[in-house]
N, C-alpha and C positions, 0 to 999 in steps of 0.2 A: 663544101664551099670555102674557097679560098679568102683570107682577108685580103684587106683593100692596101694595097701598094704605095707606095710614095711616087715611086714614075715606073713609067714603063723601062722592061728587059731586054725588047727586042733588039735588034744590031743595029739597026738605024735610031732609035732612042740611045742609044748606050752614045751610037758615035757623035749624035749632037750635042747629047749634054756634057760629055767631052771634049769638045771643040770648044765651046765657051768660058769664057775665064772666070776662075772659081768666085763662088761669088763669098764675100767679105761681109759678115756679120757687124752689125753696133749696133746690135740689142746692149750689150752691158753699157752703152754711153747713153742709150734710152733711160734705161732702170735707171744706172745710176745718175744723170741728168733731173727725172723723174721723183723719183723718192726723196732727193734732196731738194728739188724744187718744192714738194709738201711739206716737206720737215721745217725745212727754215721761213717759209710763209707763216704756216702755221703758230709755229713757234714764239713768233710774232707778235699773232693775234693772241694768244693764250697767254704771252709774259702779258701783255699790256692789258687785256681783263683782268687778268689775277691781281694785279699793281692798281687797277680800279683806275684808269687814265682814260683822256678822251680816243674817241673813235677815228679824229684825226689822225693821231698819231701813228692809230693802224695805218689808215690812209698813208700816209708819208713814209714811214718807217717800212709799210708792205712792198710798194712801188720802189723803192728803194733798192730794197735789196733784191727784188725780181732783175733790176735790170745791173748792182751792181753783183752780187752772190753769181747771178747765173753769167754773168760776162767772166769772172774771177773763175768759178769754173769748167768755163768752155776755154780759156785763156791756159789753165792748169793740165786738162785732158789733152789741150792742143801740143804743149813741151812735152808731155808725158809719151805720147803717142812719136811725136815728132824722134825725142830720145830711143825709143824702142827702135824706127825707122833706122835712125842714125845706128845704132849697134849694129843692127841688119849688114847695113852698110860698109860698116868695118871690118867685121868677122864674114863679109865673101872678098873683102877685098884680102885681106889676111890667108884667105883662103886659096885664094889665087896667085897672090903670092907664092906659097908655099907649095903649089902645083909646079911653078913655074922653077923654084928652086929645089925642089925632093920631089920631083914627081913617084919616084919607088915608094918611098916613103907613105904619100898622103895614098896611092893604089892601095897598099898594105893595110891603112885605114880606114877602106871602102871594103876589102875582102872582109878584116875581120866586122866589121859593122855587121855586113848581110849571112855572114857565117853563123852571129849570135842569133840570127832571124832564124836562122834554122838549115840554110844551101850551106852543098859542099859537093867537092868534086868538079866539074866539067860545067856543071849548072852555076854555082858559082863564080867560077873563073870566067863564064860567058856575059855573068851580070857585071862584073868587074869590068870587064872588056868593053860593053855596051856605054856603062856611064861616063869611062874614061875616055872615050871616044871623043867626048865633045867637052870644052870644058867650059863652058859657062854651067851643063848641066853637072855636072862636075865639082863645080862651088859649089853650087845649090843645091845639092843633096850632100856636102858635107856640114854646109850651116844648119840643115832641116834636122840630119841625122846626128851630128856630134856636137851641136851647142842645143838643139830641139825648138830653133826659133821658127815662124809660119810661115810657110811657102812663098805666105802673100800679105805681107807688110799692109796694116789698114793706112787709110789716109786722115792725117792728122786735120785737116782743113776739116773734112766730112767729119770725124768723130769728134772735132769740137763744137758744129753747127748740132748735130744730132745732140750733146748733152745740152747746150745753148736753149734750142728747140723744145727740148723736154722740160726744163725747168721752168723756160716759163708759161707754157701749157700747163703743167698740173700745179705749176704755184700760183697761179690764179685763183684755182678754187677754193681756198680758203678766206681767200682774200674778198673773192669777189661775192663769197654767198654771206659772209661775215655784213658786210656794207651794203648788200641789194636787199640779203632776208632779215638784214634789223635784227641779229639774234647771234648770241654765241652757240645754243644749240644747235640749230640751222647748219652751223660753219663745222661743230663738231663732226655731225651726221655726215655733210659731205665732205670733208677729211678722211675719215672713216672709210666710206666709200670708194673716197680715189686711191687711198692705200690699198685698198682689197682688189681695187681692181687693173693696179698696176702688177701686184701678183700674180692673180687670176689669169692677164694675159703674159705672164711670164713664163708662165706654165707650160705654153704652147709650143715652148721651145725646151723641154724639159720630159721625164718622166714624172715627177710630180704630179700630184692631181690638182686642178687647178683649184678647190676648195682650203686645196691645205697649202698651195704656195699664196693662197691671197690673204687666209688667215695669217699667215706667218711675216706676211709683210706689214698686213695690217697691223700685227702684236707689236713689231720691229717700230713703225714710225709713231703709234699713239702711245707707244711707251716714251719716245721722244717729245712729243708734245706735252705730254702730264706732267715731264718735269720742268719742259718750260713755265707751265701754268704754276707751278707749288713755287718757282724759284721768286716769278714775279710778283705769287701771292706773299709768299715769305717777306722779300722788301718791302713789300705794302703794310705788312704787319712791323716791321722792323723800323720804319719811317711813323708808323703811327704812334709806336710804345717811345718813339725821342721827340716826338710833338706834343706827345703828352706829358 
């Protein structure tokens, strides 16, 4: 019994999924969106118990930074992403450039790239021939090949809505089971949980097992939170022994 396949092999599967343009990942603007939308909610909640202060403040101080934190890093992903495009940018125009001025040169470029792959001979000099043919494909496989940038530049609008999006979905739950369930238990538990199970499904994308990428996520942000909590409790104690 054979296992179960990702897609079909046939030549009509092969030439569809082909045809379609590759598709562009922002799982990592999820996670990271994600895990610091609970980090820093949390975090939150935990100084400001530990400091023994009112529940408003959660209140104020949570919303707050849901909407400033997660705007500051959908704002930050967005340059960041936008910066990588723009390299993109440079280095095919650089590139084309350089076709346009050494064209021997940049061929000679292209041979030995595919020669370290392993062609040579007639097979080679045929791949050579192929890609210089056309030269935008021509850029583009010397940016993918000799700088090793992605075929397919994300979009910086989309991967800052995507961390945007994530942050303030999972930074809610601290927030909001902290102030509905009356309890800082209540808010640890599902903290706990939303770490584990932004792991868990990160996994999916991974060989990881999903038990150990949600424990390790989990271990990642409640070690973030605990020191929130000692920091706040620290000042609480530090504020008490100069009042006293």
């Amino acid at each position: 019994m054979q296992p179960e396949l990702e897609h079909s092999h046939t030549a009509e599967a092969i030439r569809a999924r082909l045809a379609r343009d590759p598709r562009i990942s922002y799982l990592r603007d999820w996670i990271y969106g994600g895990i610091d939308g609970v980090v820093t909610t949390f975090a939150i909640v935990a100084g400001v118990v530990g400091a023994n202060l009112s529940s408003r403040i959660v209140l104020v101080l949570g919303l707050a930074n849901l909407v400033a934190d997660g705007f500051a890093m959908a704002a930050g992903n967005y340059s960041g992403t936008q910066a990588e495009r723009d390299d993109y940018d440079r280095l095919l125009a650089v590139e084309r450039k350089h076709i346009a001025i050494v064209p021997d040169g940049e061929r000679e470029e292209i041979r030995q790239i595919f020669r370290s792959k392993g062609f040579s001979g007639d097979q080679l000099e045929r791949i050579v021939d192929v890609i210089t043919a056309d030269e935008s494909r021509w850029a583009k496989t010397m940016v993918v090949e000799e700088y090793g940038l992605a075929p397919t530049p994300k979009s910086p609008t989309v991967a800052a809505l995507n961390t945007f999006a994530a942050f303030l979905l999972c930074g809610l739950v601290p927030l909001v089971t902290y102030l509905g369930a009356g309890g800082f238990v209540p808010c640890v538990v599902a903290t706990g949980v939303a770490f584990f199970a932004i792991g868990a499904i990160k996994s999916r994308w991974s060989l990881t097992p999903w038990w150990w990428s949600g424990f390790g996520t989990f271990f990642i942000g409640m070690s973030a939170a605990a020191l929130a909590f000692f920091v706040g409790y620290g000042f609480r104690m530090i504020f008490n022994l100069a009042a006293g």
